[in-house]
Jmol script that loads the backbone (N, CA, C; Angstrom):
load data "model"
ATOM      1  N   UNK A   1     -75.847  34.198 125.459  1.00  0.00           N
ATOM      2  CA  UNK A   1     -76.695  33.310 124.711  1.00  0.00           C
ATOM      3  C   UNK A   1     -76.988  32.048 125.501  1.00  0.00           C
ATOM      4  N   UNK A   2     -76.065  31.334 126.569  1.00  0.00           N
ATOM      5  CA  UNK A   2     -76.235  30.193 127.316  1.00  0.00           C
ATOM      6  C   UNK A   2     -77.368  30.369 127.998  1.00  0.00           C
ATOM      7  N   UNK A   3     -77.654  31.796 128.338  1.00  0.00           N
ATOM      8  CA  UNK A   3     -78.736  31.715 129.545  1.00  0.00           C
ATOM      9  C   UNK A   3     -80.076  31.397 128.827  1.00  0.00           C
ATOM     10  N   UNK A   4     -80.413  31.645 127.427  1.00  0.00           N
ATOM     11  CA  UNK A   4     -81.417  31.481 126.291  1.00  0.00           C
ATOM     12  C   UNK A   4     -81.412  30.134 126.681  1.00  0.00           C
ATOM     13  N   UNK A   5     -80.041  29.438 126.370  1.00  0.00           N
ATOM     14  CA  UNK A   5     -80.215  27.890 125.555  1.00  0.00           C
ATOM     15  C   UNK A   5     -80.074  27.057 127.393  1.00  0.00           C
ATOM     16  N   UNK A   6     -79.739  27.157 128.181  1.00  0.00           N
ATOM     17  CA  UNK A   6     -79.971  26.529 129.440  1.00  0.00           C
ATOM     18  C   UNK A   6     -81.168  26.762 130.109  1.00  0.00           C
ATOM     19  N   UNK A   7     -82.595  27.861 129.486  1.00  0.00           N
ATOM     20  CA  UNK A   7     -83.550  28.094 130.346  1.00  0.00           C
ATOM     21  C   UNK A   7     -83.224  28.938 131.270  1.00  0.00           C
ATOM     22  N   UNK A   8     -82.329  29.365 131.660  1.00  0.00           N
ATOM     23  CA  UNK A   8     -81.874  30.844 132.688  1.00  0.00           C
ATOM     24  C   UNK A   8     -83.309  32.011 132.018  1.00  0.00           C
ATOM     25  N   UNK A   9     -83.608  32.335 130.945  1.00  0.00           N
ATOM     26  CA  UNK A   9     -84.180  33.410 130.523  1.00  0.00           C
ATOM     27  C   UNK A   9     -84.923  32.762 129.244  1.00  0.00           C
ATOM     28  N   UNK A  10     -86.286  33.234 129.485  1.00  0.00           N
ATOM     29  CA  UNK A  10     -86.879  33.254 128.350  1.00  0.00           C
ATOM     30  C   UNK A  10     -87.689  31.323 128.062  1.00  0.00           C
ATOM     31  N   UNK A  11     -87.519  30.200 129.313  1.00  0.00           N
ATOM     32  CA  UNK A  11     -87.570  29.013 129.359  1.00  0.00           C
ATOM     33  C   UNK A  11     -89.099  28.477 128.618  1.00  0.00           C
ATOM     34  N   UNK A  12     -90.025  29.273 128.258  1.00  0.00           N
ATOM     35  CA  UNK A  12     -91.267  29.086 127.808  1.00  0.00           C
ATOM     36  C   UNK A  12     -91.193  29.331 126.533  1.00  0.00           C
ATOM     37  N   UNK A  13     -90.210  30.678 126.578  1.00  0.00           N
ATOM     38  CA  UNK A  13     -90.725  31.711 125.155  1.00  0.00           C
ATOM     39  C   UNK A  13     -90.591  30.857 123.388  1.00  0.00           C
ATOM     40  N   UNK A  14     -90.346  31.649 122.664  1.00  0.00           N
ATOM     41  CA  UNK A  14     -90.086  30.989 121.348  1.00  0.00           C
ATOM     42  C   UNK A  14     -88.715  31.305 120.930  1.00  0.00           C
ATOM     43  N   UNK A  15     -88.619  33.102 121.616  1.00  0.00           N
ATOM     44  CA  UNK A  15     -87.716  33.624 120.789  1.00  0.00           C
ATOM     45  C   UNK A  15     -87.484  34.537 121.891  1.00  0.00           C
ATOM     46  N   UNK A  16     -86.094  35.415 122.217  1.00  0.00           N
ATOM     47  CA  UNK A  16     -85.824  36.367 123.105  1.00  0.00           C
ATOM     48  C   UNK A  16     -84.805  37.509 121.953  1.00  0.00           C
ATOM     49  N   UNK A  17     -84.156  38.652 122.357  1.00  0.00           N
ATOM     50  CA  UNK A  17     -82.784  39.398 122.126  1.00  0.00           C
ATOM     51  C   UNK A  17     -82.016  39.433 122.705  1.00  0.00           C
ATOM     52  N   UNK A  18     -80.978  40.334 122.008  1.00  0.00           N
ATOM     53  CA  UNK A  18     -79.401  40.636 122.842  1.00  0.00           C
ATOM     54  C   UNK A  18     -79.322  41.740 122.124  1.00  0.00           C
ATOM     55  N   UNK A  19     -78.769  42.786 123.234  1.00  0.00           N
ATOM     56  CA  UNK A  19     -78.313  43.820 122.754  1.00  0.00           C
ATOM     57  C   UNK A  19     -76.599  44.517 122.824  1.00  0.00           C
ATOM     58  N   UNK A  20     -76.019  44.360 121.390  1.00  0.00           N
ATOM     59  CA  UNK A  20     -74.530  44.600 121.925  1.00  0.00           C
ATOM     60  C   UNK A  20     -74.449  46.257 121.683  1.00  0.00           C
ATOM     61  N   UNK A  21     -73.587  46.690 122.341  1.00  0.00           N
ATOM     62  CA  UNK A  21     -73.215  47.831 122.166  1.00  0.00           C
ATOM     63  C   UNK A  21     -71.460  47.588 121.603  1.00  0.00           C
ATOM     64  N   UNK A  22     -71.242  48.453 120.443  1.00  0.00           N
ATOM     65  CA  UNK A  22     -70.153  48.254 119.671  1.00  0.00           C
ATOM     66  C   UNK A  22     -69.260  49.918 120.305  1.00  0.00           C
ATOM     67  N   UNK A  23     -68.399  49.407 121.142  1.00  0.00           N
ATOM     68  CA  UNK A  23     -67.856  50.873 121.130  1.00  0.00           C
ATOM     69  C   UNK A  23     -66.563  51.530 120.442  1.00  0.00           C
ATOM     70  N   UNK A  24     -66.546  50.647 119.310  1.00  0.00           N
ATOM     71  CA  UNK A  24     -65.055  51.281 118.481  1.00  0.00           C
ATOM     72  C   UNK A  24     -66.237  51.854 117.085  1.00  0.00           C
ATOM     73  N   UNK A  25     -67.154  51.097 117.235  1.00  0.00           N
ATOM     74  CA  UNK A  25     -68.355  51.552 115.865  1.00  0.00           C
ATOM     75  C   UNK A  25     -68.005  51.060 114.695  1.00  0.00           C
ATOM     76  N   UNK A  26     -67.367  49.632 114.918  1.00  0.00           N
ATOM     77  CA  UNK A  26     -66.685  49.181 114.168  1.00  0.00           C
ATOM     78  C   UNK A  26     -67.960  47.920 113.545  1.00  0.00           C
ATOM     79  N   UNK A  27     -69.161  47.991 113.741  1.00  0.00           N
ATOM     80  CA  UNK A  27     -70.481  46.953 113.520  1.00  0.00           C
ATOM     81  C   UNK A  27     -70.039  45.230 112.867  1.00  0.00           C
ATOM     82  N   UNK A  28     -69.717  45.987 111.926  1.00  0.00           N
ATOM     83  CA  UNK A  28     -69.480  45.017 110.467  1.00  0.00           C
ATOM     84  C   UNK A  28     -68.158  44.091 111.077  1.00  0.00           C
ATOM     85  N   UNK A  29     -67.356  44.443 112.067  1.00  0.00           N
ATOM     86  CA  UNK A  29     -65.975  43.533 112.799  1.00  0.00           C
ATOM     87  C   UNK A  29     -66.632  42.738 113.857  1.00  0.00           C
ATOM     88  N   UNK A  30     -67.657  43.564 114.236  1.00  0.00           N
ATOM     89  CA  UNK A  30     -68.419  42.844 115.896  1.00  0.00           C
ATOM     90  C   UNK A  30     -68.870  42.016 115.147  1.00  0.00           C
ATOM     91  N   UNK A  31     -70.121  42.354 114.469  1.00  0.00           N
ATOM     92  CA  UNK A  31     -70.605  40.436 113.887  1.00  0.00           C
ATOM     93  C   UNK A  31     -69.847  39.720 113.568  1.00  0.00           C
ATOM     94  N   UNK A  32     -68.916  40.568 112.626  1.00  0.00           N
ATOM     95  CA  UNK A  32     -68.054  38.967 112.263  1.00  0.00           C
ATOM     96  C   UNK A  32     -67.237  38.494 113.148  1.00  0.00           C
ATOM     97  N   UNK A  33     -67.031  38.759 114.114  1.00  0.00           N
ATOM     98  CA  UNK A  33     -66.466  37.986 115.467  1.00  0.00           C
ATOM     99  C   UNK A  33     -67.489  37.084 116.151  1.00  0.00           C
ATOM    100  N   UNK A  34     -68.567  37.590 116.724  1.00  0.00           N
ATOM    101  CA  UNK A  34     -69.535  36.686 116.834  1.00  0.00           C
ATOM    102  C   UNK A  34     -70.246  36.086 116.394  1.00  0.00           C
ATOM    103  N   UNK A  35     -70.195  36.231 114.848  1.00  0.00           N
ATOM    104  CA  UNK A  35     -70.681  35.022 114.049  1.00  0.00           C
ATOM    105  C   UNK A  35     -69.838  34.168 113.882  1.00  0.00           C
ATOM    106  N   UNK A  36     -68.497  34.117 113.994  1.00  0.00           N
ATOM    107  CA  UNK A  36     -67.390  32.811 114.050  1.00  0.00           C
ATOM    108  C   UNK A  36     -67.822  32.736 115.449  1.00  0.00           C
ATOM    109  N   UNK A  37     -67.381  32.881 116.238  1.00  0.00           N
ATOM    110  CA  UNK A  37     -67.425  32.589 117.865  1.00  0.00           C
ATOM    111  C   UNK A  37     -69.125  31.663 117.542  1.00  0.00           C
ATOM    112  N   UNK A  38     -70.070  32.354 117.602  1.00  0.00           N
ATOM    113  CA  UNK A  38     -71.059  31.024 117.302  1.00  0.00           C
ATOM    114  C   UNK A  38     -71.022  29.864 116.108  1.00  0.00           C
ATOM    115  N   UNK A  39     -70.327  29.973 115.084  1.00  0.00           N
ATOM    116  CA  UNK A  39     -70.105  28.822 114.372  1.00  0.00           C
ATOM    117  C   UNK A  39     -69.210  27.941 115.091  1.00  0.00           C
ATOM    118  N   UNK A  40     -68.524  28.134 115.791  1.00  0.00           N
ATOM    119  CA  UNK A  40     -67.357  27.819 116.839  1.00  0.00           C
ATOM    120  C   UNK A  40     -67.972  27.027 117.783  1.00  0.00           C
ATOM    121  N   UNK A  41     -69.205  27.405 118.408  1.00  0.00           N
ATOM    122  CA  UNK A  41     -69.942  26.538 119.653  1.00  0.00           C
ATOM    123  C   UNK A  41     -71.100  26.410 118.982  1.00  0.00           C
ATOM    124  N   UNK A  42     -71.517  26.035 118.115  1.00  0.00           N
ATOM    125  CA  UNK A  42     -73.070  25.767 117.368  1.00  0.00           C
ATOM    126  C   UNK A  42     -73.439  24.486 118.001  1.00  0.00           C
ATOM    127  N   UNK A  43     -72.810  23.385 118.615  1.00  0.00           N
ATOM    128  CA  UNK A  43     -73.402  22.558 119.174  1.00  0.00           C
ATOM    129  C   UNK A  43     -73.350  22.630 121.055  1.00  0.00           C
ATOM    130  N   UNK A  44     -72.758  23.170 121.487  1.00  0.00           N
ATOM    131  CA  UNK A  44     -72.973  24.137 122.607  1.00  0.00           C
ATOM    132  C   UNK A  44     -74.407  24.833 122.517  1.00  0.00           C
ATOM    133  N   UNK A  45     -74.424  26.175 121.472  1.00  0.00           N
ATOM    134  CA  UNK A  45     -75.550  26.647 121.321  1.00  0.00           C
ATOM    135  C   UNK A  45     -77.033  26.485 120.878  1.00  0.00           C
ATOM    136  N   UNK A  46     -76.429  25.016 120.389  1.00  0.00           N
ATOM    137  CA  UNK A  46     -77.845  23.888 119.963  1.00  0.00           C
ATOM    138  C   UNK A  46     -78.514  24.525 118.364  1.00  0.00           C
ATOM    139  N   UNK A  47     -77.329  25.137 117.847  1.00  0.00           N
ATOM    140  CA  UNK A  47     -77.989  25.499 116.482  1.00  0.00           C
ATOM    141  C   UNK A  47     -78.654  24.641 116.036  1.00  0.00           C
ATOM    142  N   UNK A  48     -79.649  25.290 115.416  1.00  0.00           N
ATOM    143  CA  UNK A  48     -80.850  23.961 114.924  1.00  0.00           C
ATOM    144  C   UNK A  48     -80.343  24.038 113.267  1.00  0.00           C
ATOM    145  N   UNK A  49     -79.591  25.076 112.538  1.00  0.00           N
ATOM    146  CA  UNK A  49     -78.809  25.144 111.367  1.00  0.00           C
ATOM    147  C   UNK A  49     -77.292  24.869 111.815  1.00  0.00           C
ATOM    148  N   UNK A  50     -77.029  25.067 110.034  1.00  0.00           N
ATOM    149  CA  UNK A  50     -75.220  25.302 110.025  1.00  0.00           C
ATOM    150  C   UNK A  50     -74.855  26.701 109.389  1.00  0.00           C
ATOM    151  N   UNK A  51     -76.204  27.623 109.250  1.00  0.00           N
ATOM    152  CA  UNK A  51     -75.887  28.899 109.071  1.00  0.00           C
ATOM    153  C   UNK A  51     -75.576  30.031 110.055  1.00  0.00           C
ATOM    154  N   UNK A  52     -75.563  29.550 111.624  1.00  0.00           N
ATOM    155  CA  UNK A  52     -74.913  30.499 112.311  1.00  0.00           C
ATOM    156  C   UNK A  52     -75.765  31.475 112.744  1.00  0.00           C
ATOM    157  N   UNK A  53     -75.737  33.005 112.415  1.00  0.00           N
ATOM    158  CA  UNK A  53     -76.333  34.322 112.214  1.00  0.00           C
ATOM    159  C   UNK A  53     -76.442  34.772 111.160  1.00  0.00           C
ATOM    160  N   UNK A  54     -77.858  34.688 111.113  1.00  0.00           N
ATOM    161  CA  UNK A  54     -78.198  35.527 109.529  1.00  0.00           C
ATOM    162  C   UNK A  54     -78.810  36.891 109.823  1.00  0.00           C
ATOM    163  N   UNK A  55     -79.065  37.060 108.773  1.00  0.00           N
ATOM    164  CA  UNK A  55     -79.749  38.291 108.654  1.00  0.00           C
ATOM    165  C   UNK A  55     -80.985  38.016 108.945  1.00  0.00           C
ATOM    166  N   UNK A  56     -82.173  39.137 109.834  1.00  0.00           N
ATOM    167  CA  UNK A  56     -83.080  39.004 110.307  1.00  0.00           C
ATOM    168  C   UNK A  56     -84.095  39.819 109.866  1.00  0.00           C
ATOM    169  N   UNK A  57     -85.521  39.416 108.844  1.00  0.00           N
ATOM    170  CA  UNK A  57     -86.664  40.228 108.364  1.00  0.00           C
ATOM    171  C   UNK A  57     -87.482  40.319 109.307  1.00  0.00           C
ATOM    172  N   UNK A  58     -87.163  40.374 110.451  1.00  0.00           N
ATOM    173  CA  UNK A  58     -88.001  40.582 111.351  1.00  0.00           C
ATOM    174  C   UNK A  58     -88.702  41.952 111.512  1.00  0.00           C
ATOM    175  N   UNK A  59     -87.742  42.893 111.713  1.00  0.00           N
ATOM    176  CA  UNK A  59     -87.970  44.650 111.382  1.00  0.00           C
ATOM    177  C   UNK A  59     -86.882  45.177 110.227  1.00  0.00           C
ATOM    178  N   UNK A  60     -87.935  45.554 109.311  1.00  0.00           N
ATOM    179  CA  UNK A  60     -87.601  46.838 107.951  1.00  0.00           C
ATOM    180  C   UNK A  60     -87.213  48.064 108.494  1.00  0.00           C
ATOM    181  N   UNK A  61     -85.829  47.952 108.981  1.00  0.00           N
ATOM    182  CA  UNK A  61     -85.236  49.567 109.534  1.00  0.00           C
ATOM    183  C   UNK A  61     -83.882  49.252 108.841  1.00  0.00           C
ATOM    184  N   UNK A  62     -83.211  50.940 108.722  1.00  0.00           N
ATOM    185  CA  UNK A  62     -82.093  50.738 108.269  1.00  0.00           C
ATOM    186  C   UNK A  62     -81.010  49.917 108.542  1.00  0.00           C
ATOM    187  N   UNK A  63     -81.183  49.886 110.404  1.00  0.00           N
ATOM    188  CA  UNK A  63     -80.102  48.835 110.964  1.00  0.00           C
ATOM    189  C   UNK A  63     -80.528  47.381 111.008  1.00  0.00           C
ATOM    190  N   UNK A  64     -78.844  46.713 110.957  1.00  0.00           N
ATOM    191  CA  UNK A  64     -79.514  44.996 110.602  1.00  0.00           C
ATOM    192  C   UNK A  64     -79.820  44.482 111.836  1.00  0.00           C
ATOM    193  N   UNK A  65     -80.646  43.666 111.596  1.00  0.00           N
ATOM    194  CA  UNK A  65     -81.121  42.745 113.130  1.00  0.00           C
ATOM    195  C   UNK A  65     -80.624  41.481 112.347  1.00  0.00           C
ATOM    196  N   UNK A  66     -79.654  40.868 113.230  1.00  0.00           N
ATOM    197  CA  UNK A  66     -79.931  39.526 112.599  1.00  0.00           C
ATOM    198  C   UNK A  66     -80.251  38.206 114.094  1.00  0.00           C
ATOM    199  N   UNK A  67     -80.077  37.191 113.333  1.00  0.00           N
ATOM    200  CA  UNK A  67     -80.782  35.988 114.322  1.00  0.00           C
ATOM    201  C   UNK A  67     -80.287  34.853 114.245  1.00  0.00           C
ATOM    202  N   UNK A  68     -80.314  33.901 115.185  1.00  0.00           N
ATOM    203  CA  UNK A  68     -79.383  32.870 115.191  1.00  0.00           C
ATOM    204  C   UNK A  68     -80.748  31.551 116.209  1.00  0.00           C
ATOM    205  N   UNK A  69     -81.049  30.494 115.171  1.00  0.00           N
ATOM    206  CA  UNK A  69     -82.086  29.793 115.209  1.00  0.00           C
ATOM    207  C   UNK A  69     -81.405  28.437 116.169  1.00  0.00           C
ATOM    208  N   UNK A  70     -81.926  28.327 117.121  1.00  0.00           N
ATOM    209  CA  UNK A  70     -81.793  27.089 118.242  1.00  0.00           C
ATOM    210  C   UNK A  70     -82.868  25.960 117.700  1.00  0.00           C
ATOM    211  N   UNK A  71     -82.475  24.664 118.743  1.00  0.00           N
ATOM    212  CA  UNK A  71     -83.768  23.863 119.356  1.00  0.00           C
ATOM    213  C   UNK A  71     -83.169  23.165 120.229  1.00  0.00           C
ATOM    214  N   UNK A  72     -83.915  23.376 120.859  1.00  0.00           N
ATOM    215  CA  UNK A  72     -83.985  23.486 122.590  1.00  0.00           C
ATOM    216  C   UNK A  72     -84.753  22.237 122.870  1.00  0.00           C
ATOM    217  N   UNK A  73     -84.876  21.329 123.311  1.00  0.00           N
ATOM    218  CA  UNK A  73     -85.344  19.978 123.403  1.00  0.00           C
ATOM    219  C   UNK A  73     -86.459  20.388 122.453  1.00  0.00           C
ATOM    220  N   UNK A  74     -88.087  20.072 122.104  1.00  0.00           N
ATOM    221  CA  UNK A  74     -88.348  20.034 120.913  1.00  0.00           C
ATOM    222  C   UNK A  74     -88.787  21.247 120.494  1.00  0.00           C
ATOM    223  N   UNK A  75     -88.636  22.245 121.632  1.00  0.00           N
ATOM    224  CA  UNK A  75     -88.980  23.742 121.093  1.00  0.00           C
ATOM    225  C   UNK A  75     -88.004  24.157 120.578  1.00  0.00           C
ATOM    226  N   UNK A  76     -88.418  25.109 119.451  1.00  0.00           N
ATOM    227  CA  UNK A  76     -87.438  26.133 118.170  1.00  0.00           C
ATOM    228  C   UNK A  76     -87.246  27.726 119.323  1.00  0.00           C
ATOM    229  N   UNK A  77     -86.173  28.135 118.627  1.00  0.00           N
ATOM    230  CA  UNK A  77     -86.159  29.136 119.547  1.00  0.00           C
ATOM    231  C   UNK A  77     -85.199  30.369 119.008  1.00  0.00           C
ATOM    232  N   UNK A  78     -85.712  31.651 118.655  1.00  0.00           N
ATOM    233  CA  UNK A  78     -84.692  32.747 118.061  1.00  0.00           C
ATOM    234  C   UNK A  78     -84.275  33.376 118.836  1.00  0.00           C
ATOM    235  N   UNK A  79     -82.845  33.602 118.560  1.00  0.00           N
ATOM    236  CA  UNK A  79     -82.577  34.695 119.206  1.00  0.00           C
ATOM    237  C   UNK A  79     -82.022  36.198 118.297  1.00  0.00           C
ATOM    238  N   UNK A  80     -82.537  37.103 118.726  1.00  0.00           N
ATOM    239  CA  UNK A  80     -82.452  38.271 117.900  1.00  0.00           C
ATOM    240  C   UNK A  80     -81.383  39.354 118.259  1.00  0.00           C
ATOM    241  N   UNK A  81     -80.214  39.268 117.204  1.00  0.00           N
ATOM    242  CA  UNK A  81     -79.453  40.582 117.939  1.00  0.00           C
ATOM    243  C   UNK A  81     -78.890  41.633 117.029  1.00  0.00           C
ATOM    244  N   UNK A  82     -79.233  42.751 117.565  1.00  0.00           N
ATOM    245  CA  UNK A  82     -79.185  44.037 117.401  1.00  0.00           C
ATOM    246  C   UNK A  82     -77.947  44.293 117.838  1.00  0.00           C
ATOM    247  N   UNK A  83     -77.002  45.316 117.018  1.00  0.00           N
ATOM    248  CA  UNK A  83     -76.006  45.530 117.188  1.00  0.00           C
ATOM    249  C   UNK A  83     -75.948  47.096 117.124  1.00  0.00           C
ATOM    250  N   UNK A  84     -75.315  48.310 118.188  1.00  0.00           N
ATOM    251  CA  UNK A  84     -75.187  49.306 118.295  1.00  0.00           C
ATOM    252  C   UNK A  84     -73.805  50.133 118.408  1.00  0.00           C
ATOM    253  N   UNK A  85     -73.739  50.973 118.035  1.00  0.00           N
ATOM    254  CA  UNK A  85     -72.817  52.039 118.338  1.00  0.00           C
ATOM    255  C   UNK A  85     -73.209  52.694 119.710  1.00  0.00           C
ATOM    256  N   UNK A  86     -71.951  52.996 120.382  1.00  0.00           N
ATOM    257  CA  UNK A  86     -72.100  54.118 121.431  1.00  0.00           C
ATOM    258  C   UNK A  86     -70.475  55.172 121.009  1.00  0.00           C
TER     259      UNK A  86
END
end "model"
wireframe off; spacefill off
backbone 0.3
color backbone group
């Protein structure tokens, strides 16, 4: 996520992803680890909330996308992550 919020990737855009791969298929344990771990550095990560990772209406598919809302000097900025099984 640093490389989002330092301009490494994505330094123009609005919004970028991340894609985790979960390999115990354990989904529902992975977010909730990295949704504390980002409530944990939210001012590191420049949360522009105090909600962390939410859930994301971005795409109507069975699996959740959720998103975690920056601001980045005065640009807003999403980041979208998809979480997988292998």
């Amino acid at each position: 996520m640093m490389c989002f919020v330092t301009g490494k990737y994505s330094a123009t855009q609005r919004s970028g992803a991340m894609l985790g791969y979960v390999f115990d298929g354990d989904i529902t344990k992975a977010r909730d680890g990295i949704s504390k771990s980002i409530l944990n550095n939210a001012k590191t990560l420049k949360l522009s909330d105090s909600n962390g990772m939410i859930k994301s209406n971005i795409v109507k598919r069975p699996e959740q996308i959720d998103e975690t809302r920056h601001k980045l000097g005065k640009r807003p900025f999403i980041i979208y992550h998809l979480l997988v099984t292998v």
